[in-house]
DOTOR-716104 format. One record per atom (N, C-alpha, C, O): x, y, z; residue in three letters. Coordinates in steps of 0.001 Angstrom, whole numbers, padded with zeros to 6 digits, always signed. Layout:
XYZala ...
This chain:
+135986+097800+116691unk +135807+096740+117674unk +137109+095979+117881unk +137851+095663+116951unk +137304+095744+118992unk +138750+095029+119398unk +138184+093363+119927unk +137394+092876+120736unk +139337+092841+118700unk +138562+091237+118873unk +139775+090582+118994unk +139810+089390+118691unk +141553+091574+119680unk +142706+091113+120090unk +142678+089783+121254unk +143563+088927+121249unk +141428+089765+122314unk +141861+088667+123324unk +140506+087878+122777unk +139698+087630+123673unk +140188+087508+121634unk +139370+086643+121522unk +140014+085722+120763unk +140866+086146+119981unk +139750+084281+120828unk +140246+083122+119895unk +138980+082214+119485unk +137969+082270+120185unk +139022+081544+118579unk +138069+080362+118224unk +138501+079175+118664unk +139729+079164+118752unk +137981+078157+118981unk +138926+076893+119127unk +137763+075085+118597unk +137004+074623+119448unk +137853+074597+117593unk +137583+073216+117606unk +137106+072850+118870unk +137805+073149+119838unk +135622+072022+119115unk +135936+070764+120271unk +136591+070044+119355unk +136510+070145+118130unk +137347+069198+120092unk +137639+067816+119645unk +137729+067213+120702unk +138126+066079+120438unk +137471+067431+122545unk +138114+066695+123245unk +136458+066308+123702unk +135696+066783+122859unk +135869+065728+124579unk +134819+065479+125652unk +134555+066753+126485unk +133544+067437+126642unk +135818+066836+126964unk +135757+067826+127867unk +134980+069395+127299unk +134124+070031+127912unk +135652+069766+125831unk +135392+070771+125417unk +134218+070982+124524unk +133910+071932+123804unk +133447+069433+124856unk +132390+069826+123902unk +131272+069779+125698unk +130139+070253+125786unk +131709+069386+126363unk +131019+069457+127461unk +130695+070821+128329unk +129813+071132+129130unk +131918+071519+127736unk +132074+072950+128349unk +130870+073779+127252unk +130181+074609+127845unk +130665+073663+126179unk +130088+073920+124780unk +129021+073535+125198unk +128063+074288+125028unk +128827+072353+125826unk +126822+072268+125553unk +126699+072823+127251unk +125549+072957+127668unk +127669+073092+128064unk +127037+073772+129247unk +126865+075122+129234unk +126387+075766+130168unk +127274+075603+128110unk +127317+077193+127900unk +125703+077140+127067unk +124757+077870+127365unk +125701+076579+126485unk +124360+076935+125394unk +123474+076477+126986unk +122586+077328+126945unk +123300+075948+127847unk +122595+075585+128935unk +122454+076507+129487unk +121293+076735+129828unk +123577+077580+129896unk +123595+078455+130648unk +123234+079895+130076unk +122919+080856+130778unk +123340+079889+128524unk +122563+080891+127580unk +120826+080850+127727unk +119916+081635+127994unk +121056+079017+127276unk +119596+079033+127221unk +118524+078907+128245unk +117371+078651+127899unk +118884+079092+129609unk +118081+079307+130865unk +117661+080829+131056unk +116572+081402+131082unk +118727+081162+131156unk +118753+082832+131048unk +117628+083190+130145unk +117254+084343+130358unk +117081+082688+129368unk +116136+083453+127982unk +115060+082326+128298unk +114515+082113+127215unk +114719+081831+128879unk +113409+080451+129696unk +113804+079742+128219unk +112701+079723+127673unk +114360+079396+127661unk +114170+078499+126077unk +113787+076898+127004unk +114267+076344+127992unk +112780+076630+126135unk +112314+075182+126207unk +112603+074519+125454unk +112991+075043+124409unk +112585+072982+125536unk +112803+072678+126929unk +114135+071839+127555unk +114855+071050+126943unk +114199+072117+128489unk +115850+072198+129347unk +115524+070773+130246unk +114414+070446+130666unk +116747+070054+130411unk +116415+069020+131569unk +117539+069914+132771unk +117978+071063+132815unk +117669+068844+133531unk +118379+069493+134928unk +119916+069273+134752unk +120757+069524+135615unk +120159+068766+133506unk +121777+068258+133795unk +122343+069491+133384unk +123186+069629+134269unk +122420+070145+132899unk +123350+071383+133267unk +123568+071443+131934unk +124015+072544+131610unk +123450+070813+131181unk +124267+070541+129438unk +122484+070935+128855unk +121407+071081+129433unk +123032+070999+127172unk +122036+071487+126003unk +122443+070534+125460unk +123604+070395+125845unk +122052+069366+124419unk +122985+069578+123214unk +121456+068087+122684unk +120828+067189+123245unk +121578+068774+121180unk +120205+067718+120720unk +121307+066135+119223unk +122492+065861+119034unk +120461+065808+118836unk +120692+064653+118078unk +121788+065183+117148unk +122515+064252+116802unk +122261+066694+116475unk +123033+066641+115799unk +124567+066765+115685unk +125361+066767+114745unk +124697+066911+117572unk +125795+066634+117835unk +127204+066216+117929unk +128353+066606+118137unk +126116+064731+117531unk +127231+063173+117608unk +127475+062835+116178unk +128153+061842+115917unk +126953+063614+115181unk +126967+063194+113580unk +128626+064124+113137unk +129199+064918+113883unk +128977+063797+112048unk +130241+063556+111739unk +130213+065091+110784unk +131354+065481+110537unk +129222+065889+110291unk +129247+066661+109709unk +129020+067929+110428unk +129072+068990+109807unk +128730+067889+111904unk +128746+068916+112687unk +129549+069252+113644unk +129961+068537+114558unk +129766+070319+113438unk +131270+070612+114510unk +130540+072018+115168unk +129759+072884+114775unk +131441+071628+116665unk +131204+072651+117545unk +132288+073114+118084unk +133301+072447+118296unk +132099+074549+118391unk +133790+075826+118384unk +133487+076286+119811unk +132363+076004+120225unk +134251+076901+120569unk +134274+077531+121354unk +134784+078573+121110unk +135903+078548+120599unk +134210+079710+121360unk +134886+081609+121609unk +135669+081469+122926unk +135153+080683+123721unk +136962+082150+123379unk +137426+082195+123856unk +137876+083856+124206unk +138187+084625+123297unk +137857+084262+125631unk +138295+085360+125629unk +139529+085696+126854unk +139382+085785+128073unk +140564+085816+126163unk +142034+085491+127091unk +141916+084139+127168unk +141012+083784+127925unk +142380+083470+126764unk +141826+081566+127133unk +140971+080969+127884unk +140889+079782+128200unk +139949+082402+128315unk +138428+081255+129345unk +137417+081445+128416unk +137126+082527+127907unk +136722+080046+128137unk +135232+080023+127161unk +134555+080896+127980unk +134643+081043+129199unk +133622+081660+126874unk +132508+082442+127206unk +131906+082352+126162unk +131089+083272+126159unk +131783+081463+124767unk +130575+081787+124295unk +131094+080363+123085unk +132234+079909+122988unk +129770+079881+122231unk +129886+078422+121556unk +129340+078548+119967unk +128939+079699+120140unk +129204+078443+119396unk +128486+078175+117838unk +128985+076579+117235unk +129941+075809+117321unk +127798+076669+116658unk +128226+074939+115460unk +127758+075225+114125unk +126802+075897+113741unk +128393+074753+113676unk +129000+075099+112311unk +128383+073317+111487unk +129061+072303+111322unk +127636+073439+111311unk +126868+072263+109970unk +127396+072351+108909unk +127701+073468+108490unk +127692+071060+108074unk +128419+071327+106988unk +127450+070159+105715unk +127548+068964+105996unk +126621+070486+104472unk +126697+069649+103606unk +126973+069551+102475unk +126649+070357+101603unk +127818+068228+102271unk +128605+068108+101147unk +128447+066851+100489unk +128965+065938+101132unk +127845+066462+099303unk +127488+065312+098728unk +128798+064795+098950unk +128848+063857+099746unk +130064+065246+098349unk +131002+064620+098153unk +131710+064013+099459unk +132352+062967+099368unk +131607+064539+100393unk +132030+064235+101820unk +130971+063173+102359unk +131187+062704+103477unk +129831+062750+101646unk +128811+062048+102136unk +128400+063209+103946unk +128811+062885+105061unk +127642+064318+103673unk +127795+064796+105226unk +126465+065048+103985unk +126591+065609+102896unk +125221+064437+104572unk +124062+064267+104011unk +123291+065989+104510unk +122866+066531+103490unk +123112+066658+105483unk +122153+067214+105728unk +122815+068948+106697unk +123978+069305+106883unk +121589+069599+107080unk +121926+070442+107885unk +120892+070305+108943unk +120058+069435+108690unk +120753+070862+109926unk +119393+071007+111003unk +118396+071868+110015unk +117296+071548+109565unk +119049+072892+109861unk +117518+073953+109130unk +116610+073232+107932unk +115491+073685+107694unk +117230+071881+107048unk +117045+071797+105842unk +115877+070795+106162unk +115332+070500+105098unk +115185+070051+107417unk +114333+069669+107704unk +113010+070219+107414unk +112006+069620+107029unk +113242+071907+107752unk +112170+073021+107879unk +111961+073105+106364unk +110791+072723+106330unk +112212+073286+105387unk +112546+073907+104125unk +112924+072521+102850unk +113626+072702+101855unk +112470+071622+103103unk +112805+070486+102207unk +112966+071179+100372unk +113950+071306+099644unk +111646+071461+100192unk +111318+071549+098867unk +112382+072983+098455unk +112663+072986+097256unk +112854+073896+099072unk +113961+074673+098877unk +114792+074203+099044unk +115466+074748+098169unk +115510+073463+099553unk +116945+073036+099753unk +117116+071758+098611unk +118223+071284+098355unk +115944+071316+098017unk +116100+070807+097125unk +116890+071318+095916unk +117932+070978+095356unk +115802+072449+095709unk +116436+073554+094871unk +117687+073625+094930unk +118428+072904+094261unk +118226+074851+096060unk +119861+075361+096339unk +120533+074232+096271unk +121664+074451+095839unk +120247+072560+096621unk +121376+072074+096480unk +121847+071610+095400unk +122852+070899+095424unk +120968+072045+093804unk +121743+071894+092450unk +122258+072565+092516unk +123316+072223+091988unk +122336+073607+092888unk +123796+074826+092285unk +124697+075474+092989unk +125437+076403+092664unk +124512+074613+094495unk +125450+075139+095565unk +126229+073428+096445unk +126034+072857+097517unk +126906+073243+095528unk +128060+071863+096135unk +127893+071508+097594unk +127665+070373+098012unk +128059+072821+098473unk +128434+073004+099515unk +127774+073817+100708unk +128589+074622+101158unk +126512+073857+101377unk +125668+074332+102036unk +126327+074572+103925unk +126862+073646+104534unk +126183+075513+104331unk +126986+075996+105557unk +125554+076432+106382unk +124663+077067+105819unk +125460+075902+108085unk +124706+076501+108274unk +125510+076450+109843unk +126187+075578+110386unk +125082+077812+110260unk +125973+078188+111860unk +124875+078273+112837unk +123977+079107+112712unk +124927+077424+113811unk +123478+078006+114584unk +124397+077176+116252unk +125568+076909+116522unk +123083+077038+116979unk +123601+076960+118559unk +124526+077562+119463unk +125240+077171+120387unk +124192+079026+118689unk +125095+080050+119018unk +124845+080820+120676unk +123971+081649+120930unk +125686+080370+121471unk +125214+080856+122668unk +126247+081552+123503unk +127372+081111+123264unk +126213+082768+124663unk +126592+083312+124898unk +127054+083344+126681unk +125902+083591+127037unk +127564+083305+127557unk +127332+083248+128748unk +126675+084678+129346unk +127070+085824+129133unk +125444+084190+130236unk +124685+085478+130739unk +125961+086441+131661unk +125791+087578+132100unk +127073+085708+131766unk +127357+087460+133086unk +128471+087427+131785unk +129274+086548+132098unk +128770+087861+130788unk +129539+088118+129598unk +128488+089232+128702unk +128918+090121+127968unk +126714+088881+129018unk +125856+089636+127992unk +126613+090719+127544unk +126702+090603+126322unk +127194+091699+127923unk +127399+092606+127395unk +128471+092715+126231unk +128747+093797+125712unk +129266+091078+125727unk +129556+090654+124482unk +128595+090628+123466unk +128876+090664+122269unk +127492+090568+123916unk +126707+089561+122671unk +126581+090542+121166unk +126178+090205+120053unk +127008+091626+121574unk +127203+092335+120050unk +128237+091725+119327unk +128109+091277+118187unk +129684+091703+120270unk +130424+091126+119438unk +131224+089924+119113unk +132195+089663+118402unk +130312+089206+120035unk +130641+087611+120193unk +130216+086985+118759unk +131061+086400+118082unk +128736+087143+118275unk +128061+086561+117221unk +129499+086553+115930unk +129991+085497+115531unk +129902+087749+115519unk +130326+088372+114716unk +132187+087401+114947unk +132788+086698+114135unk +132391+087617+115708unk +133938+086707+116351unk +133264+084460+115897unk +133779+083527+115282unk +132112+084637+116579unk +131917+083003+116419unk +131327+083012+114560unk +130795+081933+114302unk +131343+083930+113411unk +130980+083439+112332unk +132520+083210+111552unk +132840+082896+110406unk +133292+083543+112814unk +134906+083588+111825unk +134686+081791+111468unk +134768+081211+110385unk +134362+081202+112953unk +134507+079744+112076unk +133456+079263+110812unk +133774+078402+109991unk +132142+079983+110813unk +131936+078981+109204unk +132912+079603+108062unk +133256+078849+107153unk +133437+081142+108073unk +134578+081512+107019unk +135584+080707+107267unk +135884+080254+106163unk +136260+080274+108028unk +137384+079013+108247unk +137108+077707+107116unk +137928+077107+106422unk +135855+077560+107215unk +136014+076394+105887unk +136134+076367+104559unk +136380+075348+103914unk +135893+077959+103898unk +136247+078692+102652unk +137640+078078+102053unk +137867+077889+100858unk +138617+077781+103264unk +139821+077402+102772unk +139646+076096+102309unk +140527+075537+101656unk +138345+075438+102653unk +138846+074416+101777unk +137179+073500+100989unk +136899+072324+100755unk +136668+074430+100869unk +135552+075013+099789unk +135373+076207+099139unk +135228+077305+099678unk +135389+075908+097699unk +135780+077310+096749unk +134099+077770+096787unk +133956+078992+096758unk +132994+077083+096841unk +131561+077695+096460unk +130795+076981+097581unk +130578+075769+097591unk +130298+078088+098783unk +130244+077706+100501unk +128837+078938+099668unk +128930+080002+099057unk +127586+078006+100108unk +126329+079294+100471unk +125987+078750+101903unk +125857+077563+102204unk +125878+079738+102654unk +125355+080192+104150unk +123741+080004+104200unk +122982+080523+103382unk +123421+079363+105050unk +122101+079475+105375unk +121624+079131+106780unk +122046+078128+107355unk +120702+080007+107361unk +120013+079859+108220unk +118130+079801+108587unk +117316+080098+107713unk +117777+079440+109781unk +116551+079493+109708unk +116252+080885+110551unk +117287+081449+110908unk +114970+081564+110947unk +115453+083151+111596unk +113807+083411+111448unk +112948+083425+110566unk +113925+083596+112808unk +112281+084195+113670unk +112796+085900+112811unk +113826+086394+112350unk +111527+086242+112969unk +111061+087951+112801unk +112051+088325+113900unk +112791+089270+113624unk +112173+087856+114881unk +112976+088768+115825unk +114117+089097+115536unk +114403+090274+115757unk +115270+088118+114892unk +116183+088054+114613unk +116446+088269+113114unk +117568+088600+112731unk +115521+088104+112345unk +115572+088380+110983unk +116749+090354+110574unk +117384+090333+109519unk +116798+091016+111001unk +117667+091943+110808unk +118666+091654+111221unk +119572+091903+110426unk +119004+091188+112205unk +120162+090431+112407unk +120966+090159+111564unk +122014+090804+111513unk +120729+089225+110746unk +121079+088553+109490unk +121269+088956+108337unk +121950+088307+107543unk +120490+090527+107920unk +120283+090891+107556unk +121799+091840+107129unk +122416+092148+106109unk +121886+092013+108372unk +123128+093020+108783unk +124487+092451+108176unk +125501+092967+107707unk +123961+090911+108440unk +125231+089862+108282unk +125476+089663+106535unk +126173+088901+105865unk +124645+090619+106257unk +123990+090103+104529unk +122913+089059+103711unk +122490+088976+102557unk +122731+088358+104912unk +121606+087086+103987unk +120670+087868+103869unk +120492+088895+104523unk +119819+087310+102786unk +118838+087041+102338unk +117150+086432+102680unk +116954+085318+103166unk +116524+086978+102476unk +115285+086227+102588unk +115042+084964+101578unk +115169+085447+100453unk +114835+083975+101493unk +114645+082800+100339unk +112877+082495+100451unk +112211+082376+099423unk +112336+082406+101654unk +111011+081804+102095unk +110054+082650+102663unk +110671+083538+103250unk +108864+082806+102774unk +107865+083949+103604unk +108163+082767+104987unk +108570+081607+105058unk +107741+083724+105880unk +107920+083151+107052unk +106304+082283+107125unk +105250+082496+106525unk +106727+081184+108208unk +105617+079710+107905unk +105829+079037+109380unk +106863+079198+110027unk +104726+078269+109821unk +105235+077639+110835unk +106082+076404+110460unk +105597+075732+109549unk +106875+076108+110812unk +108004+074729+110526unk +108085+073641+111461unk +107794+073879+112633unk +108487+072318+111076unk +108462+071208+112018unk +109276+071610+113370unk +110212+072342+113049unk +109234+071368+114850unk +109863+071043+115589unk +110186+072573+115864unk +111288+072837+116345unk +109526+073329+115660unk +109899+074856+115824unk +108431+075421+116453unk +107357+074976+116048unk +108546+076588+117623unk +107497+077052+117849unk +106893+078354+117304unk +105693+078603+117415unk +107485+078904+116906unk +107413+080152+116527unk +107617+079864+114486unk +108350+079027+113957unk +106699+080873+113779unk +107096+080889+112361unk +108365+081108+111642unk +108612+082269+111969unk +109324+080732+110874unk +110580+080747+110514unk +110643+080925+108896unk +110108+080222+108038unk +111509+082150+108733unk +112453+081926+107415unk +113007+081305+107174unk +113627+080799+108110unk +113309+080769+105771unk +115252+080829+105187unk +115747+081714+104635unk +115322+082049+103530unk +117057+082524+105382unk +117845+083211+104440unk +119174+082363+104156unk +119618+081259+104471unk +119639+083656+103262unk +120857+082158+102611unk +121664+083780+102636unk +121321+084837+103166unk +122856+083407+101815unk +123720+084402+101384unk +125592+083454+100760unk +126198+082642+101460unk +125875+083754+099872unk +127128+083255+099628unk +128301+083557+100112unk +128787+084664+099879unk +129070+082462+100999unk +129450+082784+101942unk +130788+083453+101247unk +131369+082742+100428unk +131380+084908+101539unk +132117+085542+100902unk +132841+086426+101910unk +132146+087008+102743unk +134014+086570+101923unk +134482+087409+103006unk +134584+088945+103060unk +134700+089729+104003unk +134478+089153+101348unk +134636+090849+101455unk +133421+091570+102005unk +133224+092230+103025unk +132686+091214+100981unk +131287+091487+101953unk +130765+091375+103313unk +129862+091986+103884unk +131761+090198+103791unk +131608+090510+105361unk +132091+091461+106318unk +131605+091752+107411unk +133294+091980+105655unk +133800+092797+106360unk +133026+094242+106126unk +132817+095176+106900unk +132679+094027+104690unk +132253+095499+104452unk +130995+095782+105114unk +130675+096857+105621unk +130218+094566+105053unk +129129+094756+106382unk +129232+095180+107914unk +128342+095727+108567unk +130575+094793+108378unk +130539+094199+109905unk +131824+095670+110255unk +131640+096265+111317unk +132733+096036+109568unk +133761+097044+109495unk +134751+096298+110346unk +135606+097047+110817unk +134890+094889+110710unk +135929+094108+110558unk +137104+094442+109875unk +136940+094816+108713unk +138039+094409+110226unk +139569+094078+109185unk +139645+092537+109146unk +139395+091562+109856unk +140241+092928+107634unk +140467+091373+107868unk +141420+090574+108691unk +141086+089512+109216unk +142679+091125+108803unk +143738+090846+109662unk +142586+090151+111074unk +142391+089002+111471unk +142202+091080+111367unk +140841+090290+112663unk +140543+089100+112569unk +140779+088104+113253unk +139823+089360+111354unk +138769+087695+110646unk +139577+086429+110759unk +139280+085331+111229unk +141068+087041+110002unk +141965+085915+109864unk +142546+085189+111338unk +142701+083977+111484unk +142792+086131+112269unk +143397+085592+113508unk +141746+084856+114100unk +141603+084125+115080unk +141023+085180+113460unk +139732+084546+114482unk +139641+082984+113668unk +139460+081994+114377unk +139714+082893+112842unk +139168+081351+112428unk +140150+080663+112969unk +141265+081103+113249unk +139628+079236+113173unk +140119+078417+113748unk +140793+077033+113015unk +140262+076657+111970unk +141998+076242+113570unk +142415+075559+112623unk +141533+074376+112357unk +141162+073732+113337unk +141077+073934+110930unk +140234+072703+111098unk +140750+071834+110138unk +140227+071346+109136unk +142257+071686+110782unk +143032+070555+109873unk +142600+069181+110408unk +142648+068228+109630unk +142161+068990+111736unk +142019+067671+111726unk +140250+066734+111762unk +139797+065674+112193unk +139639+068266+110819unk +138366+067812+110065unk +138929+067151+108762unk +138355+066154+108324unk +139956+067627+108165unk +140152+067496+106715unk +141215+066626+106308unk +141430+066357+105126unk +141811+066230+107167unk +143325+065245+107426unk +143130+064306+106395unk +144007+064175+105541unk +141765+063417+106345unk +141977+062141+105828unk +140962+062550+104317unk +140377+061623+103756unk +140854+063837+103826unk +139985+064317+102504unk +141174+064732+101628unk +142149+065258+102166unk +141140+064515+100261unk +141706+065357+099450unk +141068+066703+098938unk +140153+066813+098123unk +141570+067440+099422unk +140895+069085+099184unk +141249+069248+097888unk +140467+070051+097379unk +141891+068944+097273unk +142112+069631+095973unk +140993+068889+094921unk +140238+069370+094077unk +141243+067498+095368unk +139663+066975+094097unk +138583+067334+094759unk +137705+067639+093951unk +138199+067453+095961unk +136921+068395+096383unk +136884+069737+095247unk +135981+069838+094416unk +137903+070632+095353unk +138034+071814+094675unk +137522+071570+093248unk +136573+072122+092691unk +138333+070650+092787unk +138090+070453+091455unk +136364+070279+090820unk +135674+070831+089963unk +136162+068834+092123unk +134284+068918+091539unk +133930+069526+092339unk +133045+068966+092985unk +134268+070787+092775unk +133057+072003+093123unk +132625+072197+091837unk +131732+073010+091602unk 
């Protein structure tokens, strides 16, 4: 797979998170997902919180496709993820023995691009591996209908939960998890890494005002 004219890129501006929730708008019409207002944009309550970041895929420098990247970290005070609502009494669990919980979702694609969507997903997970650099013990988790459950599968996670109906969800949902690790990703996906590496994106000015190294330390 050739992933040479693709880039990742940070929002950080208005503009580019505006371009980001009009793409998940324009994903999520295409597939009837409910429910949509008329403004042209997607984007729900976890947006505007300080522990969620949203990327843009880029192909030759025009967006065509978005993911967000959730991050929780006691030590960062970044309290939560979206999925961990669904799954309380498990995430209780995982979060004694995993510092650092990653979850990638609002992953959307532009409809006249569909014929990326094999390898868009796979290009937009370079950014939750982007934060590895500055978390030594990162577990991955998502929530995942039956439909999509191989999906993930492919990606390496795990099943953690039987599938159940969950709050604020219409359809029954898993948790899989998986530790977020790069060899295994490639060996799943037949990625090079040289690829992986040009795909993540810089997220120095998430981390500007943290000391990464005593993070490291109390991992």
């Amino acid at each position: 797979m050739d992933f040479s004219k693709f880039s990742n890129h940070l929002c950080l501006t208005h503009e580019e998170k505006i371009t980001a929730y009009n793409i998940r708008y324009q994903a999520y019409t295409d597939v009837d997902y409910e429910p949509l207002s008329g403004s042209g944009l997607y984007k729900d309550e976890y947006d505007e919180e300080s522990n969620h970041f949203t990327f843009l895929l880029k192909d030759q420098g025009k967006p065509m496709a978005t993911a967000r990247v959730s991050v929780k970290c006691a030590d960062l005070e970044w309290p939560s993820v979206p999925c961990e609502r669904g799954f309380a009494e498990k995430f209780a669990e995982l979060s004694k023995t995993h510092p650092v919980i990653v979850e990638i979702g609002r992953l959307a694609v532009l409809p006249e691009v569909r014929g990326m969507s094999s390898i868009a997903p796979l290009a937009l997970y370079a950014n939750a591996f982007a934060f590895t650099e500055y978390f030594d013990d990162v577990l991955m988790v998502c929530a995942s209908g039956k439909k999509h459950k191989r999906f993930y599968e492919r990606l390496g996670l795990t099943r953690e939960t039987p599938f159940a109906p969950r709050p604020h969800c219409a359809i029954d949902l898993c948790l899989m998890t998986v530790p977020l690790k790069i060899d295994p990703f490639l060996e799943q996906t037949m990625m090079e890494r040289s690829q992986l590496d040009a795909l993540m994106p810089n997220l120095s000015p998430i981390f500007r005002h943290h000391d990464i190294a005593a993070l490291r330390a109390s991992a």
